[in-house]
DOLOBA-328393 format. One record per residue (C-alpha): x, y, z; residue number from 1; residue in three letters. Coordinates in nm, 4 decimals. Each point is the difference from the previous one (the first is absolute). Last residue first. Example, Ala and Ser with C-alpha at 12.3 -4.5 7.8 and 13.67 -1.06 7.14 Angstrom:
<pts>
c1 1.3670 | c2 -0.1060 | c3 0.7140 | gulum 2 | dovo SER
c1 -0.1370 | c2 -0.3440 | c3 0.0660 | gulum 1 | dovo ALA
</pts>
This chain:
<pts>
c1 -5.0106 | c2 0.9352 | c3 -2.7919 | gulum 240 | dovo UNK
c1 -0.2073 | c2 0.2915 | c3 0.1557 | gulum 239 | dovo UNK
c1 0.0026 | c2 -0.2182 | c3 0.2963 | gulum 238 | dovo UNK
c1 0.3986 | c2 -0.1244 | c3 0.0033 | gulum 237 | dovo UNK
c1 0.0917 | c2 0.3913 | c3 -0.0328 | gulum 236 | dovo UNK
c1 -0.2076 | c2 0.0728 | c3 0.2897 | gulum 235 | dovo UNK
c1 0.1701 | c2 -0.2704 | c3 0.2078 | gulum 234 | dovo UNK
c1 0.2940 | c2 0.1250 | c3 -0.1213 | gulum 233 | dovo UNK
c1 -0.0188 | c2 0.3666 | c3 0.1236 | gulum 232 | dovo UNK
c1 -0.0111 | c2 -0.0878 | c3 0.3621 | gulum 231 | dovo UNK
c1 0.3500 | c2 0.0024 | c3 -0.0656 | gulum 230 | dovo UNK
c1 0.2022 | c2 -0.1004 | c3 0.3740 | gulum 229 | dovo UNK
c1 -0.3116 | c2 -0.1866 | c3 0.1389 | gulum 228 | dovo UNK
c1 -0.0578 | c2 -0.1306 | c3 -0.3528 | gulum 227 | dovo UNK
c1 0.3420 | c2 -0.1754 | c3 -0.0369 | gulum 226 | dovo UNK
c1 0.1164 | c2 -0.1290 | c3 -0.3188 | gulum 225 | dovo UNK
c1 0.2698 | c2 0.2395 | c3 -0.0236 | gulum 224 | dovo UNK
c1 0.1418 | c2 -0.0913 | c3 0.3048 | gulum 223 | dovo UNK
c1 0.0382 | c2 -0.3995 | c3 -0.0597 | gulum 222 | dovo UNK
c1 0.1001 | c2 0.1102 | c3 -0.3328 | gulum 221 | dovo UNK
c1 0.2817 | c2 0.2224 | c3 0.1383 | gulum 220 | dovo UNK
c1 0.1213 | c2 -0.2558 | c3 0.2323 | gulum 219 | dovo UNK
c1 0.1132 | c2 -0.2499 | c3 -0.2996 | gulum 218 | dovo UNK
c1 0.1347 | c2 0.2419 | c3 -0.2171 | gulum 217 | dovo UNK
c1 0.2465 | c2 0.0533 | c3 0.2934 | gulum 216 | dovo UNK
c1 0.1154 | c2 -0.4002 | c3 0.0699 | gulum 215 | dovo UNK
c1 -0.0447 | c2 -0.0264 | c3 -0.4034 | gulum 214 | dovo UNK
c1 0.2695 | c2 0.3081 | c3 -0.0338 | gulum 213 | dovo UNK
c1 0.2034 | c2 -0.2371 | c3 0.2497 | gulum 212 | dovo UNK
c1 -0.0155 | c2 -0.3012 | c3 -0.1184 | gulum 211 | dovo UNK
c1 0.0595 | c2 0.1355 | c3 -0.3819 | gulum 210 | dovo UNK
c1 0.2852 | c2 0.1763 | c3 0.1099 | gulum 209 | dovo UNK
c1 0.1448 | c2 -0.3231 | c3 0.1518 | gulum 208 | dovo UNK
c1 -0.0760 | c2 -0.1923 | c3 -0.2533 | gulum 207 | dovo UNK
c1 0.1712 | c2 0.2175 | c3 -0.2636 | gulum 206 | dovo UNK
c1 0.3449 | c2 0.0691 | c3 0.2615 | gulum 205 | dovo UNK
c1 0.0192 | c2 -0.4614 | c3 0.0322 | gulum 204 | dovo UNK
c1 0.3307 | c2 0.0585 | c3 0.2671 | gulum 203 | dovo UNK
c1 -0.1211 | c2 -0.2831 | c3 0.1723 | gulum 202 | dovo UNK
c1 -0.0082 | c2 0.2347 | c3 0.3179 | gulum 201 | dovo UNK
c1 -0.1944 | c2 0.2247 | c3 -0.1899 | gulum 200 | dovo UNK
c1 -0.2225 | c2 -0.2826 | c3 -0.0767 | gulum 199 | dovo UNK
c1 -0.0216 | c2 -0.1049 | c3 0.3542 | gulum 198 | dovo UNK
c1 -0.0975 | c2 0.3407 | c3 0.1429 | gulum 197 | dovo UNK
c1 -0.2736 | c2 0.0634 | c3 -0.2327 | gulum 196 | dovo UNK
c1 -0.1477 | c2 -0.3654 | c3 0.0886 | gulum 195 | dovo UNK
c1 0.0360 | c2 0.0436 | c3 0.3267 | gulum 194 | dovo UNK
c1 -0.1794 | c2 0.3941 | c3 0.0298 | gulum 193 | dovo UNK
c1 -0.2843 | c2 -0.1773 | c3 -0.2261 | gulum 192 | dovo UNK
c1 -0.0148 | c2 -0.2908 | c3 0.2766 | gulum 191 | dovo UNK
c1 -0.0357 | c2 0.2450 | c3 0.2719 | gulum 190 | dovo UNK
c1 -0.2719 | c2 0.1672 | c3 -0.1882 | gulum 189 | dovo UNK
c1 -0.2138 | c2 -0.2157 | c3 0.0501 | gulum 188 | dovo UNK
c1 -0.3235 | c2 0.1737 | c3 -0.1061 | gulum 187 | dovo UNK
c1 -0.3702 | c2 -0.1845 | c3 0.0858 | gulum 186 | dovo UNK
c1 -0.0804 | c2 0.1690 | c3 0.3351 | gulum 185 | dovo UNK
c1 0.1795 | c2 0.2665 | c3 -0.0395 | gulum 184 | dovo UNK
c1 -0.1284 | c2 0.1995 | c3 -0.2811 | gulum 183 | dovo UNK
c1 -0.3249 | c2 0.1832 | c3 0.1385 | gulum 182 | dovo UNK
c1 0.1885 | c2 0.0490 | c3 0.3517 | gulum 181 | dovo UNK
c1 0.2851 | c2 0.2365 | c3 -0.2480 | gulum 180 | dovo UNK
c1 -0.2283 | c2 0.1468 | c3 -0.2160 | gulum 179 | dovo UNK
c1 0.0276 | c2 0.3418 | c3 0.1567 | gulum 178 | dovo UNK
c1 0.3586 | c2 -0.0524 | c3 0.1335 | gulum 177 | dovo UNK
c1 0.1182 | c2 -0.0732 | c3 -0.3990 | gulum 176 | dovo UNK
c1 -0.1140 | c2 0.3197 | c3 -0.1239 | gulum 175 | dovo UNK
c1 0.1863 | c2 0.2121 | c3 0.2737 | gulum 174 | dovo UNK
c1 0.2988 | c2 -0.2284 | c3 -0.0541 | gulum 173 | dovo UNK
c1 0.0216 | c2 0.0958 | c3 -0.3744 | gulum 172 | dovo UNK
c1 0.0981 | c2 0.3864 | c3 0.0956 | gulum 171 | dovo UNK
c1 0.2447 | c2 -0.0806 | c3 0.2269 | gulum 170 | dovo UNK
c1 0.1177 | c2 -0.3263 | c3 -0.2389 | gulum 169 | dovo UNK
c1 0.0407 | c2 0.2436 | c3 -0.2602 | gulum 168 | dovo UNK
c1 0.1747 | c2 0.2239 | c3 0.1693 | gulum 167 | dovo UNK
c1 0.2719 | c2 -0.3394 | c3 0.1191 | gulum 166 | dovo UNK
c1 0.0357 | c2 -0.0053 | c3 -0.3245 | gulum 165 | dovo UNK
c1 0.1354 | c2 0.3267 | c3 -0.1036 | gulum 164 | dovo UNK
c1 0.2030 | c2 -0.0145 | c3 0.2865 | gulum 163 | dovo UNK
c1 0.1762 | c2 -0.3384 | c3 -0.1049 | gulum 162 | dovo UNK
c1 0.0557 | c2 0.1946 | c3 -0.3479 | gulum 161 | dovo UNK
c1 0.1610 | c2 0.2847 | c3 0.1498 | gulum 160 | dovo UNK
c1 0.2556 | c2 -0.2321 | c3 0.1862 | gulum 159 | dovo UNK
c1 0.0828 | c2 -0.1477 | c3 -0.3008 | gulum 158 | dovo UNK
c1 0.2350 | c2 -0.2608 | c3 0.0464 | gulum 157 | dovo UNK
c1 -0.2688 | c2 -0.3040 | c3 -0.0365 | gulum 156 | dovo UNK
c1 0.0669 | c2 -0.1702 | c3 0.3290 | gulum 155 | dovo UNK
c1 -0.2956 | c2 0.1283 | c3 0.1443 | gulum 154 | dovo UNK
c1 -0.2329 | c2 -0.1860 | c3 -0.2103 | gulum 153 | dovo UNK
c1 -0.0897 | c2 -0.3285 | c3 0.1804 | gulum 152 | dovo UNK
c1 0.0990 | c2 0.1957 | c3 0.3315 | gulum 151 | dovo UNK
c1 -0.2596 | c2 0.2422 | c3 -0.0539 | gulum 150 | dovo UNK
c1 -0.2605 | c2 -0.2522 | c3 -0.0794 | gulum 149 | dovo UNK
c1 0.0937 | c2 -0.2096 | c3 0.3459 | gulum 148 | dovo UNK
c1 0.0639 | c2 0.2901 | c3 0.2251 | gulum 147 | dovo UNK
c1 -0.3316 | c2 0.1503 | c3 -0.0801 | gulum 146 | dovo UNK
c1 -0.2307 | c2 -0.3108 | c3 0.0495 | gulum 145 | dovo UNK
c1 0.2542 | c2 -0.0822 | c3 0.3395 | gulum 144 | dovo UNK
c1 -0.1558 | c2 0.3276 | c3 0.1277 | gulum 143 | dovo UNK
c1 -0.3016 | c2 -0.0784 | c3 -0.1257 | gulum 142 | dovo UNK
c1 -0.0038 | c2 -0.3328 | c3 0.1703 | gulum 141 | dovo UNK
c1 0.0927 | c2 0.1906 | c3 0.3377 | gulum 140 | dovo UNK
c1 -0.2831 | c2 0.1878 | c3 -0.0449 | gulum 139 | dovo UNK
c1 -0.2489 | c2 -0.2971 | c3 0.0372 | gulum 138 | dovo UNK
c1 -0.3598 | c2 0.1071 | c3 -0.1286 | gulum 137 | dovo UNK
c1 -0.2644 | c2 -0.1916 | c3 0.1263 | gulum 136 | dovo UNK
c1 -0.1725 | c2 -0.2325 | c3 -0.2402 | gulum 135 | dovo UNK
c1 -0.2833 | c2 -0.2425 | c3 0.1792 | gulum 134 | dovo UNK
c1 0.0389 | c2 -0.3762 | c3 0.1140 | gulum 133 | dovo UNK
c1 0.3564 | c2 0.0140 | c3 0.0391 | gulum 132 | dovo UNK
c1 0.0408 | c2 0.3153 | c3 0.1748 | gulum 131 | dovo UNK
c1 0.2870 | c2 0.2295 | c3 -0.0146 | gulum 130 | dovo UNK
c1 0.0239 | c2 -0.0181 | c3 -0.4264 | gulum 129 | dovo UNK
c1 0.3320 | c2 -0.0647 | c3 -0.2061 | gulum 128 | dovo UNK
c1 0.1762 | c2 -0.2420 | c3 0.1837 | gulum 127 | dovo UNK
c1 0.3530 | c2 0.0565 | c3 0.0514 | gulum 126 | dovo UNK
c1 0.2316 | c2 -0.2763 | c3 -0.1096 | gulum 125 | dovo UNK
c1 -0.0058 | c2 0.0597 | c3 -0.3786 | gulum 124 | dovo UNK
c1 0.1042 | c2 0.3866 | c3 0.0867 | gulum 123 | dovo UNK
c1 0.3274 | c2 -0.1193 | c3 0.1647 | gulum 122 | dovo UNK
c1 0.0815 | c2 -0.2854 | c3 -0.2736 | gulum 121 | dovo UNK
c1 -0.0531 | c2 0.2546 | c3 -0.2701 | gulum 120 | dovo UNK
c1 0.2472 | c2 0.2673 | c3 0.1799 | gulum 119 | dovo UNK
c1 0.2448 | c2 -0.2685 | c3 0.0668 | gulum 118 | dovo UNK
c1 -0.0068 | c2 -0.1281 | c3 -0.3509 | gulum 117 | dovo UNK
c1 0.0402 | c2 0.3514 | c3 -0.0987 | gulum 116 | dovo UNK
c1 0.2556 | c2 0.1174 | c3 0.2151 | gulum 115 | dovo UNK
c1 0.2317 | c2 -0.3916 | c3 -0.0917 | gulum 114 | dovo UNK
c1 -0.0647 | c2 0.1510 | c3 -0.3577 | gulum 113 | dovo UNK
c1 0.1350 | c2 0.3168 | c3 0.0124 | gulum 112 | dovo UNK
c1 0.3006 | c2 -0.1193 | c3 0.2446 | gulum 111 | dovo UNK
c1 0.0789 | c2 -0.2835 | c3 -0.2918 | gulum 110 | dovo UNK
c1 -0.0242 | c2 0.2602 | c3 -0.2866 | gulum 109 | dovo UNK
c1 -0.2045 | c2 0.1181 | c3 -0.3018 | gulum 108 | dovo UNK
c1 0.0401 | c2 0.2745 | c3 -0.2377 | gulum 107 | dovo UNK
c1 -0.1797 | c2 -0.1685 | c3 -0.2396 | gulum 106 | dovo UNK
c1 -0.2556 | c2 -0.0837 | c3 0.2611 | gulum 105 | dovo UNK
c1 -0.0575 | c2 0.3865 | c3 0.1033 | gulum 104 | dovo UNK
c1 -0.0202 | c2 0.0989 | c3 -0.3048 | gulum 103 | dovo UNK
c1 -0.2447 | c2 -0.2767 | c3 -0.1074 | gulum 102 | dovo UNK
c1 -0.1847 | c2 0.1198 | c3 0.3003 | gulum 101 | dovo UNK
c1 0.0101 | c2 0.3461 | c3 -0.0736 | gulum 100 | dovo UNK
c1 -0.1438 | c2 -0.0127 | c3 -0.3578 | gulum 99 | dovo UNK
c1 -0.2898 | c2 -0.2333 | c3 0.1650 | gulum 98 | dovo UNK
c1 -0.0441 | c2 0.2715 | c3 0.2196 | gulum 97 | dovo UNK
c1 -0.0384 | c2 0.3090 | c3 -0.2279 | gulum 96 | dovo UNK
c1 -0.2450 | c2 -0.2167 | c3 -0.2459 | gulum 95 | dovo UNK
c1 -0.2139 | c2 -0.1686 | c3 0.2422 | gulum 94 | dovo UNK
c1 0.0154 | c2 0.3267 | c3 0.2168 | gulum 93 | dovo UNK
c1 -0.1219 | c2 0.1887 | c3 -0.3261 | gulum 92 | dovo UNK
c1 -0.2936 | c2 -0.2738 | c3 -0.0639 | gulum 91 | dovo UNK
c1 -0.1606 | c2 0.0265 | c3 0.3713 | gulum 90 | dovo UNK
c1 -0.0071 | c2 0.3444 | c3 0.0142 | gulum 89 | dovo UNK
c1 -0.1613 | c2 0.0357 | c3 -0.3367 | gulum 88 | dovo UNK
c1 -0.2176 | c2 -0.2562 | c3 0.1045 | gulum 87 | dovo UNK
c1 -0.1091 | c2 0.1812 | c3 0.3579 | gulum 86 | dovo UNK
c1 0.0038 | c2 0.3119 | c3 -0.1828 | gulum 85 | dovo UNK
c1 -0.2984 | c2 -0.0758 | c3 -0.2405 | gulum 84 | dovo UNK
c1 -0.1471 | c2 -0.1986 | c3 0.2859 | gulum 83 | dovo UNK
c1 -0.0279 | c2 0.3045 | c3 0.2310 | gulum 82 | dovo UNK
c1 0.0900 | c2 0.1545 | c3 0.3401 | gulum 81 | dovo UNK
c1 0.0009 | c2 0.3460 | c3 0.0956 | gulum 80 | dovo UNK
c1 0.3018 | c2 0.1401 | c3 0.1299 | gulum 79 | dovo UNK
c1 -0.0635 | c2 0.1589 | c3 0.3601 | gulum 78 | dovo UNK
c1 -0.0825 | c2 0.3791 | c3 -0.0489 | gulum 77 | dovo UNK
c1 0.2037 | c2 0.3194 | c3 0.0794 | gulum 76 | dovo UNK
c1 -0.1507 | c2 0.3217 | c3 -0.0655 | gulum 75 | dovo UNK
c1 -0.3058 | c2 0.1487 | c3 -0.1976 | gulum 74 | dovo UNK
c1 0.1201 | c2 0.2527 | c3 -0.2026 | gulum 73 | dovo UNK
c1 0.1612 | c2 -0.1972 | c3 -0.2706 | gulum 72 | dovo UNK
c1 -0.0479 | c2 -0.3812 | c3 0.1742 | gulum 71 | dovo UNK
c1 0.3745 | c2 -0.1284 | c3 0.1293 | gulum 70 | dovo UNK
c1 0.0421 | c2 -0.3565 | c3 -0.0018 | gulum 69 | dovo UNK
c1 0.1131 | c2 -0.2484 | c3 0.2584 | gulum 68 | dovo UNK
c1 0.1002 | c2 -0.3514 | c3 -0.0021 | gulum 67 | dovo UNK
c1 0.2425 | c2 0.0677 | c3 -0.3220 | gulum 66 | dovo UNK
c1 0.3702 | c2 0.0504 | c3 0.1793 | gulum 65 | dovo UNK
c1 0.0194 | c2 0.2872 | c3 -0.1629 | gulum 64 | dovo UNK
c1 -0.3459 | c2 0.0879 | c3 0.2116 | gulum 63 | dovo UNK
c1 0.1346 | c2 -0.1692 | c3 0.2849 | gulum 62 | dovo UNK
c1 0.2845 | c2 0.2529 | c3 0.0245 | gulum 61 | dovo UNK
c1 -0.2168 | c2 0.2569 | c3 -0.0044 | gulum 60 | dovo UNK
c1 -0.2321 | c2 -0.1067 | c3 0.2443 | gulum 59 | dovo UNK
c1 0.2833 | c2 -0.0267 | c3 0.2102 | gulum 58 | dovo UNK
c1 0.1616 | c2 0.3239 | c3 -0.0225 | gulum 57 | dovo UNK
c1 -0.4052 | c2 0.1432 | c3 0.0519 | gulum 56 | dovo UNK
c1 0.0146 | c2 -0.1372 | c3 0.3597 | gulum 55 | dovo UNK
c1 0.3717 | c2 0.1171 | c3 0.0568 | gulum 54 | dovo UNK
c1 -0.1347 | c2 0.3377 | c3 -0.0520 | gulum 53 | dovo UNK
c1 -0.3757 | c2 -0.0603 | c3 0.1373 | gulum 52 | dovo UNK
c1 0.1060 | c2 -0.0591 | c3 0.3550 | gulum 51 | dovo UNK
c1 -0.0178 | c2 -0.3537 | c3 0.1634 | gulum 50 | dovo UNK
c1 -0.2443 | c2 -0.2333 | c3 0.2305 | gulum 49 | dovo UNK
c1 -0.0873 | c2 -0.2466 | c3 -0.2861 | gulum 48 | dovo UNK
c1 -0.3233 | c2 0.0092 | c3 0.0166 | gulum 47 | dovo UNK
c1 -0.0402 | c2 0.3202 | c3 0.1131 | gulum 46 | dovo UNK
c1 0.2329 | c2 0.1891 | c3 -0.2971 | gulum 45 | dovo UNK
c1 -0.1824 | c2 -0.2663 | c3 -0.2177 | gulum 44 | dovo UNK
c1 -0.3974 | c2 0.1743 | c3 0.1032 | gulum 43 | dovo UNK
c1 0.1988 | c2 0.3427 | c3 -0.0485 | gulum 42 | dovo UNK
c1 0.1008 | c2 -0.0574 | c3 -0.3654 | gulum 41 | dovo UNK
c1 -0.2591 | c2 -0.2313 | c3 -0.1374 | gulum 40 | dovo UNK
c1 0.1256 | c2 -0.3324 | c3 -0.2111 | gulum 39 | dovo UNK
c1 -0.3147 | c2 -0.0246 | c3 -0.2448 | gulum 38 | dovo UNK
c1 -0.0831 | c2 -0.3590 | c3 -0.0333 | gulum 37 | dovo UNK
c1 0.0119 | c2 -0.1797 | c3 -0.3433 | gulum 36 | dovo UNK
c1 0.1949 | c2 -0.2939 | c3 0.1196 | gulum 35 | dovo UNK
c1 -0.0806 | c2 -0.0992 | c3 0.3500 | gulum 34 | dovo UNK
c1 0.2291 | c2 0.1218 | c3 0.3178 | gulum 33 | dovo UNK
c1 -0.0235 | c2 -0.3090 | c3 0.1786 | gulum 32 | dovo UNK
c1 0.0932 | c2 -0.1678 | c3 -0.3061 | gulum 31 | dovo UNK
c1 0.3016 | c2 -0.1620 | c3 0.1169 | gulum 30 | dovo UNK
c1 0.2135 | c2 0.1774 | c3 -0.2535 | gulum 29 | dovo UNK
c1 -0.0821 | c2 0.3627 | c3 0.0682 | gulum 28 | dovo UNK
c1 -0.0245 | c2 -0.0829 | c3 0.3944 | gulum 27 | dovo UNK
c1 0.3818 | c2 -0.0843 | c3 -0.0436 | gulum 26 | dovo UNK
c1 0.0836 | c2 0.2710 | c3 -0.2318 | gulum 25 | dovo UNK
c1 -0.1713 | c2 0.2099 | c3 0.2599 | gulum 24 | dovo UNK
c1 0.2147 | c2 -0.1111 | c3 0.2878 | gulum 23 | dovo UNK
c1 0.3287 | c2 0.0323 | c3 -0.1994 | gulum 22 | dovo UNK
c1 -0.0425 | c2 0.3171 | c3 -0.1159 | gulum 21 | dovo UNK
c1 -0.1048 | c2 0.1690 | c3 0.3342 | gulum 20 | dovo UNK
c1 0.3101 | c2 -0.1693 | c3 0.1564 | gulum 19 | dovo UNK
c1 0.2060 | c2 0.1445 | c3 -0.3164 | gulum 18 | dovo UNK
c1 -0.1912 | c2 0.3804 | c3 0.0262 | gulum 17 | dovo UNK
c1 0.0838 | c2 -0.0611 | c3 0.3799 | gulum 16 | dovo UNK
c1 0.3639 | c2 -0.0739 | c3 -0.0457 | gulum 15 | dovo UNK
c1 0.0757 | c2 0.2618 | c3 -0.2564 | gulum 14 | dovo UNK
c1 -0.1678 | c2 0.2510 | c3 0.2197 | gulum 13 | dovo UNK
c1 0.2388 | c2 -0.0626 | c3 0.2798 | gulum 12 | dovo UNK
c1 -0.2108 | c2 -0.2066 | c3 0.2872 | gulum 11 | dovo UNK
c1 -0.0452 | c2 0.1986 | c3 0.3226 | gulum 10 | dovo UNK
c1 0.2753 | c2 -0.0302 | c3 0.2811 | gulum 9 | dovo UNK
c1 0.2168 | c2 0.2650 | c3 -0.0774 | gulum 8 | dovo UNK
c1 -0.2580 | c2 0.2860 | c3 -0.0772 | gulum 7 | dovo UNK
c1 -0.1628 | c2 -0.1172 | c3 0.3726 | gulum 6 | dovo UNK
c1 0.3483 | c2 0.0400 | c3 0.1990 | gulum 5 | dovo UNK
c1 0.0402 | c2 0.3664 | c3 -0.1933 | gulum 4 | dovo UNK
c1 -0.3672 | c2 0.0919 | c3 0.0441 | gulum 3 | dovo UNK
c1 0.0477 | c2 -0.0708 | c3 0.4154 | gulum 2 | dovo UNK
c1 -0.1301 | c2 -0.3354 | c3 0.1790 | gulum 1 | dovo UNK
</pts>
């Protein structure tokens, strides 16, 4: 194959910085790339079998995005976790959300709602763990997860706001996957998602709201209790 042949067949750089993006957002979130880790040039350029422009495009993005920071002199890290921002997370999507949802409800309509019933009734089907004995993720769930919230707000009219949200969610999700087995033995959150649903569709905007910042508050306890995420309470609870 000549240069020309091989210059038309390789990825534009706007494709690869986007497939780059993608992946590590993805390994970001999971937690196989675990929060305080430093996100080395030429050991990501392997990984991820690309070239260190569209490589540092992506790491870009993802630091606006808020999974990665940038260290003065000392490069690209991913974003440490803590319970500080873990509650401050939690409170603004409580507030941003719940300001969508009545949005989204006073603007409300019978394709809007049939979406959303549809959505809950999709996610409600699909069991949450692989195994029935022991958790194993199901990625069709959080698929349906995603739909479902976004849907429940996504008739708000602001565009900017849905985005917004859907950040915080990004950044939330990383928090949620490493409490996630700890939690799922004892949550149903398939009769939270129900209950949201049928107040909206009651047309009841405060219980709704209060459903769903509960349905949030709710997972950020079950976090921020957990000593295998802060190692730090169990030596608060000693010196107390």
């Amino acid at each position: 194959m000549d240069t020309t042949a091989a210059l038309q067949l390789a990825p534009a750089p706007s494709t690869q910085a986007s497939n780059v993006y993608d992946r590590l957002r993805e390994d970001l979130l999971s937690g196989r790339l675990a929060p305080s880790r430093k996100l080395q040039m030429r050991v990501l350029i392997e990984m991820y079998q690309t070239g260190q422009t569209p490589l540092r495009e992506a790491l870009n993005r993802l630091t606006a995005d808020g999974l990665v920071e940038v260290r003065e002199q000392r490069g690209f890290y991913v974003r440490d976790i803590s319970r500080a921002e873990l509650a401050e997370l939690t409170k603004t999507r409580c507030w941003v959300e719940s300001l969508a949802l009545r949005e989204s409800m006073a603007a409300s309509t019978p394709p809007w709602e049939e979406q959303l019933l549809l959505a809950q009734h999709r996610l409600g089907r699909t069991p949450r763990s692989l195994n029935q004995t022991e958790f194993e993720d199901n990625p069709e769930w959080e698929r349906l997860h995603r739909i479902y919230h976004r849907t429940l707000i996504g008739h708000c009219g602001s565009a900017s706001l849905v985005a917004f949200c859907g950040q915080l969610a990004d950044q939330l999700y990383r928090y949620r996957r490493l409490s996630i087995r700890k939690a799922f033995p004892s949550r149903h959150v398939g009769d939270e998602h129900l209950a949201i649903t049928n107040a909206v569709m009651s047309g009841d905007a405060d219980e709704a709201v209060k459903l769903l910042t509960a349905h949030y508050q709710k997972t950020a306890d079950v976090i921020l209790q957990d000593e295998a995420i802060f190692p730090e309470l169990r030596r608060e609870q000693q010196l107390g």
